[in-house]
MIDOSE-1310 file (N, C-alpha, C; in nm, 2 decimals, decimal comma, always signed):
residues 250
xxxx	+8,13/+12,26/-0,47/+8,12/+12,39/-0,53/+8,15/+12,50/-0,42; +8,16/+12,44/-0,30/+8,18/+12,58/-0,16/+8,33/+12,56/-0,13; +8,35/+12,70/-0,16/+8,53/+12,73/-0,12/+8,59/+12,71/+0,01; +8,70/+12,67/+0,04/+8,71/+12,71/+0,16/+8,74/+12,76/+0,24
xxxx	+8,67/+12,77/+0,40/+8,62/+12,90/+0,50/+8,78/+12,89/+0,58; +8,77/+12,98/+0,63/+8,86/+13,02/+0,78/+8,81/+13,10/+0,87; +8,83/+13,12/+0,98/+8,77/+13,19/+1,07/+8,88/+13,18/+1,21; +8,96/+13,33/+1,22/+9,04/+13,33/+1,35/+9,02/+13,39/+1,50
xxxx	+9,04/+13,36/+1,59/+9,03/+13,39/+1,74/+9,17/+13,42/+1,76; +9,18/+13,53/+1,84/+9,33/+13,56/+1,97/+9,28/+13,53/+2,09; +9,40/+13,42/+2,10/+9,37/+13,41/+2,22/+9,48/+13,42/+2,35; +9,48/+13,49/+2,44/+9,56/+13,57/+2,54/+9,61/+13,46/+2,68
xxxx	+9,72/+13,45/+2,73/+9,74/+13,35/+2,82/+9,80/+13,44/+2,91; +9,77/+13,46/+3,02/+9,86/+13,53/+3,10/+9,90/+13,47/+3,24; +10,02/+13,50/+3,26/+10,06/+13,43/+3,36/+10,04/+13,47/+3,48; +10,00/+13,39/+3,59/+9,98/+13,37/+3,69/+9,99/+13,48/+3,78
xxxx	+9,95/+13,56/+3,90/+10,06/+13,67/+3,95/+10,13/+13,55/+4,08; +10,21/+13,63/+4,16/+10,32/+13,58/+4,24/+10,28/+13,64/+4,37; +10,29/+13,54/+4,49/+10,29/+13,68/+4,57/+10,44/+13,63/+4,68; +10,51/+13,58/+4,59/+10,63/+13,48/+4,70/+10,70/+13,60/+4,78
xxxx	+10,80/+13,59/+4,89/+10,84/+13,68/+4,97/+10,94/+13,59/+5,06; +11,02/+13,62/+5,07/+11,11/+13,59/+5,23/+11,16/+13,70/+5,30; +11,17/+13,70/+5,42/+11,29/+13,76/+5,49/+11,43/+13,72/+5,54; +11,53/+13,78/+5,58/+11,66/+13,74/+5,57/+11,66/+13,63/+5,67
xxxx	+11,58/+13,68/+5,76/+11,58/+13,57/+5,90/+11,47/+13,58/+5,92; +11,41/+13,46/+6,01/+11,28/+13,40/+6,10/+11,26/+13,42/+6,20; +11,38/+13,45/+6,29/+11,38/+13,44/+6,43/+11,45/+13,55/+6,48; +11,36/+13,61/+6,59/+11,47/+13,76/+6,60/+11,46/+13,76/+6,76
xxxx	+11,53/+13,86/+6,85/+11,49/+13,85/+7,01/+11,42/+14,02/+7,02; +11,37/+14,00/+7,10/+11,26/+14,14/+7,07/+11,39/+14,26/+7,14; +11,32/+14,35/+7,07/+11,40/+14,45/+7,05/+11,53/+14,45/+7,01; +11,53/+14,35/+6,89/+11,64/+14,31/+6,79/+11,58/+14,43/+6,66
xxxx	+11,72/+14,42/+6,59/+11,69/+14,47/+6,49/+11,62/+14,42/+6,37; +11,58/+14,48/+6,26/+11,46/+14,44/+6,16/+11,53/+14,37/+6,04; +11,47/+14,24/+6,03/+11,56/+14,22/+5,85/+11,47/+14,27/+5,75; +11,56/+14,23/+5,64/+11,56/+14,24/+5,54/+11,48/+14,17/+5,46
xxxx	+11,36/+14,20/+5,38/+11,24/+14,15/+5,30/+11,24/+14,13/+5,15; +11,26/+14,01/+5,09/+11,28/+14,01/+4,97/+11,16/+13,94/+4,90; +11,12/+14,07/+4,79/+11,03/+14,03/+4,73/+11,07/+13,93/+4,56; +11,02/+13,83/+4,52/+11,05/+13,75/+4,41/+10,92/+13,78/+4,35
xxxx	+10,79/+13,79/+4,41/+10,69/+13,80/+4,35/+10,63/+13,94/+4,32; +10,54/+13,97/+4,37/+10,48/+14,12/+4,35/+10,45/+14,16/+4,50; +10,47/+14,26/+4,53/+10,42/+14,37/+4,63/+10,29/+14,36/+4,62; +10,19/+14,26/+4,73/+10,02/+14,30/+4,72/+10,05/+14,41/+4,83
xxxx	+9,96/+14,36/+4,92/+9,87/+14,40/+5,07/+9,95/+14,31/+5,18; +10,04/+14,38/+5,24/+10,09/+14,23/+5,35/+9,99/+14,25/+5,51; +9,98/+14,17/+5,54/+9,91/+14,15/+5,67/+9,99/+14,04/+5,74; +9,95/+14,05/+5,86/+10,00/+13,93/+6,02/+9,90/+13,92/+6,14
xxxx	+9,88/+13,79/+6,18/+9,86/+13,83/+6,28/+9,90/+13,89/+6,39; +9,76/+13,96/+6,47/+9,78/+14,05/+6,57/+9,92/+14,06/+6,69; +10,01/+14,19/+6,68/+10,05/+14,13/+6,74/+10,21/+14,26/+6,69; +10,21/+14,17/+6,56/+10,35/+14,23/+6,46/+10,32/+14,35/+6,43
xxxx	+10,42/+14,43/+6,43/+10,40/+14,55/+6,37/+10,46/+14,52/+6,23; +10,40/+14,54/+6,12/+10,44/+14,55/+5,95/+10,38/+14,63/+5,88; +10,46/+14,69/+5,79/+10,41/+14,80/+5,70/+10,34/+14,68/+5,57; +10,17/+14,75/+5,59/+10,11/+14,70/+5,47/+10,15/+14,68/+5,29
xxxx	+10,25/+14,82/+5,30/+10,25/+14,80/+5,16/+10,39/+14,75/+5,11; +10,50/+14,77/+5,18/+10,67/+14,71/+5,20/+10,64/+14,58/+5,21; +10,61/+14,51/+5,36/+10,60/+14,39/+5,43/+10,73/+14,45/+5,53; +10,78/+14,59/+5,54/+10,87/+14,54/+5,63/+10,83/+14,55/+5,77
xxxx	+10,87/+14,50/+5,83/+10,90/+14,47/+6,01/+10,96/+14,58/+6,11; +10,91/+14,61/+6,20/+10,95/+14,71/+6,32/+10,94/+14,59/+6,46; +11,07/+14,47/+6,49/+11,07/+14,37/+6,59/+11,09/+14,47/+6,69; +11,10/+14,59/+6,74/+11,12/+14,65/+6,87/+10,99/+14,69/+6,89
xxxx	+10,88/+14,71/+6,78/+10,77/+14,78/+6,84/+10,68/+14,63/+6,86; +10,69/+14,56/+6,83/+10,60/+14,42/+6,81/+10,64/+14,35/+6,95; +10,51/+14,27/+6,96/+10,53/+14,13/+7,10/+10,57/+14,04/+7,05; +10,60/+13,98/+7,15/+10,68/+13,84/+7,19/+10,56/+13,73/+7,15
xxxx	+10,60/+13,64/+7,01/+10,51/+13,54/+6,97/+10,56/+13,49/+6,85; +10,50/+13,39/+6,81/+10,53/+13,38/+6,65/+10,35/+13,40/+6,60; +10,43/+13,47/+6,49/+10,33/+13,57/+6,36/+10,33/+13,50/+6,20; +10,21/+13,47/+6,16/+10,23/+13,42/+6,02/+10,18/+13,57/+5,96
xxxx	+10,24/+13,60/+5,84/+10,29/+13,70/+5,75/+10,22/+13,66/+5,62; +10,13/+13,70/+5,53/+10,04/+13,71/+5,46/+10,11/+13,80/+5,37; +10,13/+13,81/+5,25/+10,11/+13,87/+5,10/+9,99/+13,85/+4,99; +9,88/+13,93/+4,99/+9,79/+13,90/+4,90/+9,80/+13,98/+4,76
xxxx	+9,81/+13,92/+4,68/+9,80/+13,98/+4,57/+9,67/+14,00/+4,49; +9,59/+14,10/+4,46/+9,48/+14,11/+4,45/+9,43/+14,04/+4,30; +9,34/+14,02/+4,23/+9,30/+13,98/+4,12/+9,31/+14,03/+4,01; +9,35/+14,02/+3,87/+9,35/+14,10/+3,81/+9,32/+14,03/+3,69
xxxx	+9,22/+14,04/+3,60/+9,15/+14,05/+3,52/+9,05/+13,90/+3,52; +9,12/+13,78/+3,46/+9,06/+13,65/+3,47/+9,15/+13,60/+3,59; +9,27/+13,62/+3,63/+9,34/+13,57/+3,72/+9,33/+13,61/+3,87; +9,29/+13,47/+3,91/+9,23/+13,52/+4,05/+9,33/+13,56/+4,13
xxxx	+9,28/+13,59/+4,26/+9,36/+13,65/+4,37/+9,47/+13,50/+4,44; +9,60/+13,60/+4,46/+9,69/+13,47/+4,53/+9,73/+13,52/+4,62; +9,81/+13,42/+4,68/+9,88/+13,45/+4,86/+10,01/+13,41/+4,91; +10,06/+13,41/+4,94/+10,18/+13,35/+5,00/+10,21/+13,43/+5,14
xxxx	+10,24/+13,27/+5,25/+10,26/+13,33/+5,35/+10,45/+13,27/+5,41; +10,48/+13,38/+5,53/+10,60/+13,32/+5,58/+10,56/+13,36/+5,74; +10,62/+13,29/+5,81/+10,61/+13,24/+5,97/+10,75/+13,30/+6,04; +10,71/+13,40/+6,15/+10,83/+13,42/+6,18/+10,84/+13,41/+6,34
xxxx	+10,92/+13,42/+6,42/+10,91/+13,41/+6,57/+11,00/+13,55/+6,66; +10,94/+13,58/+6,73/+11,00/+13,73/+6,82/+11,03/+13,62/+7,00; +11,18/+13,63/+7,00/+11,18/+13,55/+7,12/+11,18/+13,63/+7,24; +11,18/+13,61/+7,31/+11,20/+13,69/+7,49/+11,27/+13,70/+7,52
xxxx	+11,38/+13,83/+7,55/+11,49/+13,76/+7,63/+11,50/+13,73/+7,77; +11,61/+13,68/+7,75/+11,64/+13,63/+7,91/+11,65/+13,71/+8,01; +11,57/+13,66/+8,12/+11,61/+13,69/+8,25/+11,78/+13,68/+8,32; +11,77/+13,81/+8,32/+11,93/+13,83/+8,38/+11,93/+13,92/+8,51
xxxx	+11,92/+13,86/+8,62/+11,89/+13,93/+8,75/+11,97/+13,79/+8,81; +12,08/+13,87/+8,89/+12,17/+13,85/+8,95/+12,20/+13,89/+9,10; +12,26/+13,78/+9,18/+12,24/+13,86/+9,33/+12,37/+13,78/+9,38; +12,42/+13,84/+9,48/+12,51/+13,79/+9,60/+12,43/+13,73/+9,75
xxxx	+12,49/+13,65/+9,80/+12,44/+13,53/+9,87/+12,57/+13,52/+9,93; +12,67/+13,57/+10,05/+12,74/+13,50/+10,11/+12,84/+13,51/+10,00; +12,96/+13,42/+9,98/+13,01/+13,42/+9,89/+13,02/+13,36/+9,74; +12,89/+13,34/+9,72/+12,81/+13,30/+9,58/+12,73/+13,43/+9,50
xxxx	+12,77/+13,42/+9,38/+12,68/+13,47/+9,30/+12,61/+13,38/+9,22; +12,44/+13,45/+9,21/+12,36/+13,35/+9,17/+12,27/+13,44/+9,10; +12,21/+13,36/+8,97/+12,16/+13,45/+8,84/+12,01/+13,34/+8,84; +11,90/+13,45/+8,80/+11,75/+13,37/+8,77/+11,79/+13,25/+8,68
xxxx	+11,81/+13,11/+8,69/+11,79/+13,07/+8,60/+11,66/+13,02/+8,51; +11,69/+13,02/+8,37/+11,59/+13,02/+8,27/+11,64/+12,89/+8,20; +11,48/+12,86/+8,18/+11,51/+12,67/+8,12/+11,58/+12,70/+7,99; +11,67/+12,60/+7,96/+11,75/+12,60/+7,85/+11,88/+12,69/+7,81
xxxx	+11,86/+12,80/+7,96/+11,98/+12,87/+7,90/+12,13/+12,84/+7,93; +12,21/+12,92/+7,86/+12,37/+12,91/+7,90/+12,38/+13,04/+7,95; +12,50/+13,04/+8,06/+12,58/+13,14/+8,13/+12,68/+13,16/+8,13; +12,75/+13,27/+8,11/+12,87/+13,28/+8,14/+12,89/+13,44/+8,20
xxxx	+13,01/+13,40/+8,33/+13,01/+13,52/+8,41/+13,09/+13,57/+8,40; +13,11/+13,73/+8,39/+13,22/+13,82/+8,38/+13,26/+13,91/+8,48; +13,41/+13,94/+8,48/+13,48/+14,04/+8,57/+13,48/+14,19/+8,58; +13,38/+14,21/+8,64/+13,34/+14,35/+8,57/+13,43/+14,49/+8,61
xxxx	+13,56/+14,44/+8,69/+13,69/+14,50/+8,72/+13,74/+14,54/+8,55; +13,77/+14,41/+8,52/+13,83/+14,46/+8,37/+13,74/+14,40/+8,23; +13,61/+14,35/+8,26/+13,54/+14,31/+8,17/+13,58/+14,22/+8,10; +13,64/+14,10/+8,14/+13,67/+13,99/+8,08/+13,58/+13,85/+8,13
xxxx	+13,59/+13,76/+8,04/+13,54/+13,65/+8,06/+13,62/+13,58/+8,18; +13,52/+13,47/+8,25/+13,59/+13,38/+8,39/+13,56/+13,29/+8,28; +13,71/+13,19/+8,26/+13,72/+13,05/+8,25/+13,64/+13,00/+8,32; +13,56/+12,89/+8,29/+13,46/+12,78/+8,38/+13,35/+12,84/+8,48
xxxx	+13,31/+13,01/+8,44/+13,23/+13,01/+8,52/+13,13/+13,07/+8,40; +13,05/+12,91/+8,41/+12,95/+12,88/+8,31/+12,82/+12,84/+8,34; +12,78/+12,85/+8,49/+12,64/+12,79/+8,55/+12,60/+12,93/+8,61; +12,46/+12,88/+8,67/+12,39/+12,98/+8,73/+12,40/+13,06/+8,83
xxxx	+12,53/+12,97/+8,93/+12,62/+13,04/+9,00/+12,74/+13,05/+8,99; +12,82/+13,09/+9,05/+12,95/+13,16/+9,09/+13,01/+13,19/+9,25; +13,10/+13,10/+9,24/+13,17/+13,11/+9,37/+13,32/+13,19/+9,35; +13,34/+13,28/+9,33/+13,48/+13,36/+9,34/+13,58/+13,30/+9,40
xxxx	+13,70/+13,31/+9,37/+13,79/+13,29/+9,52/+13,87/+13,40/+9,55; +13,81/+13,50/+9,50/+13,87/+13,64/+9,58/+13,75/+13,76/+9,58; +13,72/+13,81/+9,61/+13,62/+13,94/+9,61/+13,62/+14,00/+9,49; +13,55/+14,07/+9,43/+13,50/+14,12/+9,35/+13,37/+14,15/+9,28
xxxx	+13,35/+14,23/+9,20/+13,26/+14,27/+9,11/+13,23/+14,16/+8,99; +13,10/+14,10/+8,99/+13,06/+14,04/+8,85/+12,97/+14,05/+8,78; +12,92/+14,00/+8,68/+12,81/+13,99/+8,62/+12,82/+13,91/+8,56; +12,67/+13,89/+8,49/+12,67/+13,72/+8,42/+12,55/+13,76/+8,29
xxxx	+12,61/+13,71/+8,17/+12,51/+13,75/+8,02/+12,46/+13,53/+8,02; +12,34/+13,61/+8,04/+12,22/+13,51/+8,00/+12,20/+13,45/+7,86; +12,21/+13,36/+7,82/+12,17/+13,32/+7,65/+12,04/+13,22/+7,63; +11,94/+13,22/+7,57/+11,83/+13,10/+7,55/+11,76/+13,17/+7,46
xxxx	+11,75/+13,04/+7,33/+11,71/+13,11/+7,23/+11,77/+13,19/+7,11; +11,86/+13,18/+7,13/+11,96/+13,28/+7,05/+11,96/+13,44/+7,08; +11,89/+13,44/+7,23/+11,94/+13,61/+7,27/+11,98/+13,62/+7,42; +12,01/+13,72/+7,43/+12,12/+13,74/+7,53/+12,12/+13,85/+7,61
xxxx	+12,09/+13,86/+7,75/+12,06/+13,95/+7,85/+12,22/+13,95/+7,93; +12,24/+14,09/+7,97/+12,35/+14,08/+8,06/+12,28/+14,14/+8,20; +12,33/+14,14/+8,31/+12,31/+14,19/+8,43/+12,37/+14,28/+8,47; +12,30/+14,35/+8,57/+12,39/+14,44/+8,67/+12,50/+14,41/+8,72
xxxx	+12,67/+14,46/+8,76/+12,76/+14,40/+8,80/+12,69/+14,36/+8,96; +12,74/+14,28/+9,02/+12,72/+14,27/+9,17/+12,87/+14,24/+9,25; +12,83/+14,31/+9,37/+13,00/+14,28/+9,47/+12,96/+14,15/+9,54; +13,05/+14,06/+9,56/+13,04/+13,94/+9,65/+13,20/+13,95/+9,72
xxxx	+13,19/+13,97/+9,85/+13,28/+14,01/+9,92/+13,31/+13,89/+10,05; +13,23/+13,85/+10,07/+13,22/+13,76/+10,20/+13,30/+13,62/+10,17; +13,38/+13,67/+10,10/+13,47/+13,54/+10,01/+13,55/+13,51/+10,12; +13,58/+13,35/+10,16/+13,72/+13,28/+10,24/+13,82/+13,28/+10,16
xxxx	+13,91/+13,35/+10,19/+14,03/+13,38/+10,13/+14,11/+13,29/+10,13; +14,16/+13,21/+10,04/+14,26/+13,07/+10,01/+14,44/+13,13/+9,98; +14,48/+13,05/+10,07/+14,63/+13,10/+10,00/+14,70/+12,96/+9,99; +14,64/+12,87/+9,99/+14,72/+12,74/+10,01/+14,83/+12,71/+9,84
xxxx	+14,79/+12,81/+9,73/+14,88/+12,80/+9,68/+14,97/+12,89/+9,66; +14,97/+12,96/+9,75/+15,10/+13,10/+9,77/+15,15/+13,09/+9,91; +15,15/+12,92/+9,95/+15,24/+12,91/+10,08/+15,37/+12,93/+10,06; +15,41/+12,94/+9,96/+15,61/+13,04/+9,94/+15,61/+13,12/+9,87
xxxx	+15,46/+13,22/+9,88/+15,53/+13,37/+9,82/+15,43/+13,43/+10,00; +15,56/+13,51/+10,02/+15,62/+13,60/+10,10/+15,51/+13,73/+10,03; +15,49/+13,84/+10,16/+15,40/+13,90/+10,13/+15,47/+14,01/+10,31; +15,54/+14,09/+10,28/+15,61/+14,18/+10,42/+15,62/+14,30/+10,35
xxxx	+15,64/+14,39/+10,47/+15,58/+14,40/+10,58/+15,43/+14,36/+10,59; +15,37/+14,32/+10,69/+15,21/+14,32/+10,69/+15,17/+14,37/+10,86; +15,13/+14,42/+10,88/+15,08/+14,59/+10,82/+15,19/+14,63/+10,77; +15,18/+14,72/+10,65/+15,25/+14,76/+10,58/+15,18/+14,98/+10,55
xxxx	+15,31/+15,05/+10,52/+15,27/+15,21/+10,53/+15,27/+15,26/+10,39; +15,40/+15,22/+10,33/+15,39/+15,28/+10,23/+15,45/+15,16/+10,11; +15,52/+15,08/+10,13/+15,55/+14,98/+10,03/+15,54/+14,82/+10,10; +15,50/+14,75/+9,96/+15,51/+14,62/+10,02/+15,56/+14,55/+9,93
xxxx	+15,61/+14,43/+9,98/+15,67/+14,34/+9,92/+15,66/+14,18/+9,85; +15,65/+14,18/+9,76/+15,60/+14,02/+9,73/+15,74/+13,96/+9,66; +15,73/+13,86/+9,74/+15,87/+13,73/+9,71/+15,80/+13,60/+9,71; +15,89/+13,56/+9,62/+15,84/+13,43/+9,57/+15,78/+13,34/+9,47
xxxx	+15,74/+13,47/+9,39/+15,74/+13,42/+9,23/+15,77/+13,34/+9,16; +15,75/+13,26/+9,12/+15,83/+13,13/+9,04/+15,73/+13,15/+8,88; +15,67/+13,20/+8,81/+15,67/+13,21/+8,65/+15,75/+13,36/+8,64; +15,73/+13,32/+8,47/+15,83/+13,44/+8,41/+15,76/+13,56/+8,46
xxxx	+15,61/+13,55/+8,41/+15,55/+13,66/+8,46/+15,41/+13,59/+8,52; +15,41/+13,73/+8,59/+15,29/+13,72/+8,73/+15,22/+13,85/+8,69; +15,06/+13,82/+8,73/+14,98/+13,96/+8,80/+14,94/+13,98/+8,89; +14,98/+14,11/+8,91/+14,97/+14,10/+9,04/+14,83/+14,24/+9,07
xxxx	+14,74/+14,22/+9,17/+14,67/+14,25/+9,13/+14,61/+14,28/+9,33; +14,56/+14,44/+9,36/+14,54/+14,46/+9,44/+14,41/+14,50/+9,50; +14,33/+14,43/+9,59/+14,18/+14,46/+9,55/+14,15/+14,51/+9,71; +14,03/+14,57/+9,75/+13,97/+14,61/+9,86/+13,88/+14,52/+9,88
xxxx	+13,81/+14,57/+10,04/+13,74/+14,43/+10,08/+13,60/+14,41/+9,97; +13,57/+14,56/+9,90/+13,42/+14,55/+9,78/+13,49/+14,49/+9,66; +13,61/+14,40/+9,66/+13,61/+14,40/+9,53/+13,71/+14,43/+9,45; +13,68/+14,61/+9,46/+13,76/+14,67/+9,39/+13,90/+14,71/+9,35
xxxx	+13,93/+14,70/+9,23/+14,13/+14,66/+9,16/+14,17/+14,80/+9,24; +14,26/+14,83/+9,31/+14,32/+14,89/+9,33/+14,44/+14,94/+9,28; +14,50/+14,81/+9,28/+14,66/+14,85/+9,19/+14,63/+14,71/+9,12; +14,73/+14,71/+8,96/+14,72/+14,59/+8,92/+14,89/+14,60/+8,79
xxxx	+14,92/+14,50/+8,79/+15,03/+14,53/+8,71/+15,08/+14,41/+8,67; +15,17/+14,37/+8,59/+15,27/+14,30/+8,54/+15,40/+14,29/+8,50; +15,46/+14,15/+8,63/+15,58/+14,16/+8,67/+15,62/+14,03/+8,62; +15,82/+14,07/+8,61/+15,84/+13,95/+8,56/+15,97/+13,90/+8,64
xxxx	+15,94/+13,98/+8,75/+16,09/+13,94/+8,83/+16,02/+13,79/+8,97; +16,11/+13,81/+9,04/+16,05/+13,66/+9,13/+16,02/+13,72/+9,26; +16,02/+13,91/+9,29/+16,02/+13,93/+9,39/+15,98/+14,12/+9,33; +15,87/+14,19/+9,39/+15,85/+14,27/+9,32/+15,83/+14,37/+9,48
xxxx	+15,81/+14,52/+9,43/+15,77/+14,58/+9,58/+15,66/+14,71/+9,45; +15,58/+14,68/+9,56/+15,43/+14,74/+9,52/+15,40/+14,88/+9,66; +15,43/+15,05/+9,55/+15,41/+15,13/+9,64/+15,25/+15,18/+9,69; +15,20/+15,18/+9,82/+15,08/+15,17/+9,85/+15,09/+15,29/+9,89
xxxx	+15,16/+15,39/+9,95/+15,12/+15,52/+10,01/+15,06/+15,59/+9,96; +14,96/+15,58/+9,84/+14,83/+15,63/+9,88/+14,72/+15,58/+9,88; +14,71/+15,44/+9,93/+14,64/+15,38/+9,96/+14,55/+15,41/+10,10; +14,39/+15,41/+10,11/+14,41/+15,45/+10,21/+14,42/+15,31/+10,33
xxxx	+14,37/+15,37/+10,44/+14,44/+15,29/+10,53/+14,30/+15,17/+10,54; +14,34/+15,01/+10,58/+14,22/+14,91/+10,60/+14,27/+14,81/+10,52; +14,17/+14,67/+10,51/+14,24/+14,56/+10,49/+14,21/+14,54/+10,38; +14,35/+14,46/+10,29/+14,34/+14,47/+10,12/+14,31/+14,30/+10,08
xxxx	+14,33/+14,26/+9,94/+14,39/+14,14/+9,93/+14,47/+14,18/+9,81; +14,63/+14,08/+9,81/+14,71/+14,07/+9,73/+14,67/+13,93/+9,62; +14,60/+13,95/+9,52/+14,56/+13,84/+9,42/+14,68/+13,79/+9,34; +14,73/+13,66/+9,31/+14,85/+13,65/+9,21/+14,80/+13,56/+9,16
xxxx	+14,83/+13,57/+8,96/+14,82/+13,51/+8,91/+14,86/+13,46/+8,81; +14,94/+13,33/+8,77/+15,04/+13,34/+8,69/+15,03/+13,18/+8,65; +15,11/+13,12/+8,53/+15,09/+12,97/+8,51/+15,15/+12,84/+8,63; +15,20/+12,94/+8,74/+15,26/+12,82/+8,87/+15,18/+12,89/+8,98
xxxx	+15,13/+12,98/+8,95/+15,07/+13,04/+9,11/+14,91/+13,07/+9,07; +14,82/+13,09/+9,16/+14,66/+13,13/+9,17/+14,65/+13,09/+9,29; +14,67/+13,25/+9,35/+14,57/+13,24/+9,50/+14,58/+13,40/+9,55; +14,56/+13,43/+9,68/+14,53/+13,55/+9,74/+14,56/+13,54/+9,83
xxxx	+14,62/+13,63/+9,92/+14,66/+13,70/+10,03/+14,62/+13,80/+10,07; +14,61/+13,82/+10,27/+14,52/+13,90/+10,29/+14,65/+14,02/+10,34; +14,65/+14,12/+10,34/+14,70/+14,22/+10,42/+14,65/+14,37/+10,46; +14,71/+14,41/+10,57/+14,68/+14,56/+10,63/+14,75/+14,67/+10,58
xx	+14,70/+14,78/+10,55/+14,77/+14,95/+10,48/+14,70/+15,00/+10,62; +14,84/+15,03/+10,69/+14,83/+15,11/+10,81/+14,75/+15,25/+10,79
């Protein structure tokens, strides 16, 4: 004789919050520039340990104001109603760079080395790379100005140029190029060329390019008169020739 009952409830499911996050990169060299922070979850409260500079409410990064360490990176997302509080963290590292202190020694250049790094030395005449000069030193075979960029870690210190001048001057492969008058006033002469083209390239005792040019004859004359007066070297360099010669500007 009893009808029948119903009786209904709502009931509400809400999803989870998120606090996920990456940055574009993990690894930076200090006083590198800042990436890029991508939120997939929700913007909480970000925190790091001590150390990192990061904006609490972005998560973004200032790596030029921050030390040298690795920092784990915190997103909290606070609690909100039945759903408790969540987190997600990412790990990032600020490396050191290298030591790039460079010196002359006689006629070696020589750079602090740092465990694990690579080197490579440059001509700081015309700012180009030396083929095969890829260690911690550098033996020239003519005078000049160099410097050497440091790498370990994925960052990269360059140095001061330095002169190394106390170089033994080789000519053993320009025993038939001709190099007259020597002392010489106002023009000099170089014979004996054997590639199409040569450079030819005039340095003082610090080093420094004086005259430098590109020839394609087998016998060229190079005007020095205003050079001043003292001892030079004539550098040649070409796919049949590499060496140096010494001579006097009266």
């Amino acid at each position: 004789s009893c009808p029948a009952a119903t009786h209904n409830e709502t009931l509400e499911i809400i999803a989870a919050s998120n606090a996920a996050f990456a940055y574009s990169a993990t690894a930076f060299c200090e006083e590198g520039s800042n990436p890029t922070i991508t939120i997939s979850g929700t913007a909480g409260t970000f925190s790091s340990t001590a150390g990192l500079e990061i904006n609490a409410t972005t998560g973004d990064l200032d790596i030029a104001a921050s030390t040298v360490g690795t920092y784990v990176i915190t997103n909290t997302v606070a609690a909100t109603g039945v759903c408790p509080e969540v987190t997600s963290t990412e790990t990032i590292v600020i490396n050191a760079l290298p030591t790039a202190t460079a010196s002359a020694s006689g006629a070696t250049a020589t750079v602090v080395e740092t465990t694990g790094a690579t080197y490579q030395w440059i001509n700081c005449d015309d700012d180009t790379e030396i083929t095969g000069a890829t260690s911690s030193t550098y033996a020239p075979s003519a005078p000049g100005s160099f410097q050497v960029v440091v790498t370990a870690n994925g960052c990269s210190s360059t140095s001061a140029c330095i002169s190394v001048t106390n170089v033994s001057v080789s000519s053993v492969s320009l025993d038939n190029v001709a190099i007259f008058p020597n002392p010489a006033s106002d023009v000099i002469t170089i014979a004996g060329l054997t590639a199409a083209q040569s450079t030819i390239t005039v340095l003082d005792v610090n080093g420094k390019v004086i005259i430098s040019q590109v020839v394609t004859a087998a016998q060229t004359d190079l005007t020095i008169a205003n050079v001043e007066s003292g001892v030079y070297f004539i550098q040649v360099s070409s796919e049949t020739l590499n060496g140096t010669k010494r001579f006097i500007k009266k």
